[in-house]
C-alpha positions in Angstrom: 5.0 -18.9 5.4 6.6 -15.8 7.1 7.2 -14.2 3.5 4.1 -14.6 2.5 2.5 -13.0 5.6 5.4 -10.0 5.2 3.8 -9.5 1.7 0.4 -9.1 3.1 1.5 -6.8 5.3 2.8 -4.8 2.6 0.5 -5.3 0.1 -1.8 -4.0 2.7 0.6 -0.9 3.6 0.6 0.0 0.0 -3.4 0.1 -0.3 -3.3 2.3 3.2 -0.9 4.7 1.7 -2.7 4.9 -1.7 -6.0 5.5 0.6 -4.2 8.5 2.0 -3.4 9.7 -1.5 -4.8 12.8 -3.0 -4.9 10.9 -6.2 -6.8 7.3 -5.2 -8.8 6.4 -7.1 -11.1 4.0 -5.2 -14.0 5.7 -3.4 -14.8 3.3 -0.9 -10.9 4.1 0.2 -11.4 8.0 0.4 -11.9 10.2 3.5 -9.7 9.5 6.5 -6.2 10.0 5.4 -3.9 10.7 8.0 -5.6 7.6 9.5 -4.8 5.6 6.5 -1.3 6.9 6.8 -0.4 5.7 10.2 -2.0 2.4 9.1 0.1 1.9 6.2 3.4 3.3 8.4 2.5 0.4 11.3 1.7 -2.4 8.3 5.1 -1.5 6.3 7.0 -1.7 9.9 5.1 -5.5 10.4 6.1 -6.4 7.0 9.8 -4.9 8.1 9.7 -7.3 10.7 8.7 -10.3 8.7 11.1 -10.0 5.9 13.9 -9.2 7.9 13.3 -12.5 10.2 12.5 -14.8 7.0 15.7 -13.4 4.9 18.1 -11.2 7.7 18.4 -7.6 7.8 20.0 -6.4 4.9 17.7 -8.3 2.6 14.5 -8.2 4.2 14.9 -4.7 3.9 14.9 -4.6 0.4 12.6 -7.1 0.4 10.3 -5.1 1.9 11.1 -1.8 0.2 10.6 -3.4 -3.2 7.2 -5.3 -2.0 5.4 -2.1 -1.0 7.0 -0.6 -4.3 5.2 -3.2 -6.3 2.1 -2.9 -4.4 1.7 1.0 -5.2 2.5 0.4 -8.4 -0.3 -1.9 -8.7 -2.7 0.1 -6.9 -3.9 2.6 -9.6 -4.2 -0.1 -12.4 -5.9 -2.2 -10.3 -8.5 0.7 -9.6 -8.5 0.9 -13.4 -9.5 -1.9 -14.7 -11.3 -3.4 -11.8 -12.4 -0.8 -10.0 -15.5 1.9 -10.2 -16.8 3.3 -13.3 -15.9 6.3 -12.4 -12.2 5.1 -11.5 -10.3 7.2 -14.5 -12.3 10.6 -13.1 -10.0 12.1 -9.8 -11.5 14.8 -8.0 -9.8 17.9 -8.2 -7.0 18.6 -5.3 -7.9 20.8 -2.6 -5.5 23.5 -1.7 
């Protein structure tokens, strides 16, 4: 049960950091992203915390590495092919 709460945490940290990405491509997710960063930051440390006390240290750390991995990965096909229509448009990068 611990895993699986560890995975929300970082499936969760993963869609925070994508938020605070120049390149996300959800628009409900946009505009506050040093916020979204300090989210993702404290839900990647809670997720640290419950893979390391379901599997030890050494593992639950790359449990957790690869878990928020996958969940980035996933994020921009997931706004893709189920997100807005205008999900394949990003807005150009401010400087």
């Amino acid at each position: 049960m611990i895993s699986l709460l560890a995975f929300v945490f970082a499936a969760c940290s993963a869609t925070a950091w994508y938020a605070a990405s120049p390149h996300c491509r959800w628009p409900a997710l946009r505009g506050q992203p040093r916020l979204a960063r300090g989210a993702g930051a404290a839900l990647a440390l809670l997720s640290l915390l419950g893979w390391t006390s379901a599997f030890g240290i050494a593992s639950g750390l790359c449990a957790m590495l690869a878990s928020v991995m996958l969940g980035l990965i996933v994020q921009p096909w997931l706004a893709l092919f189920i997100g807005s229509p205008d999900a394949d448009v990003v807005p150009p990068e401010q400087d």
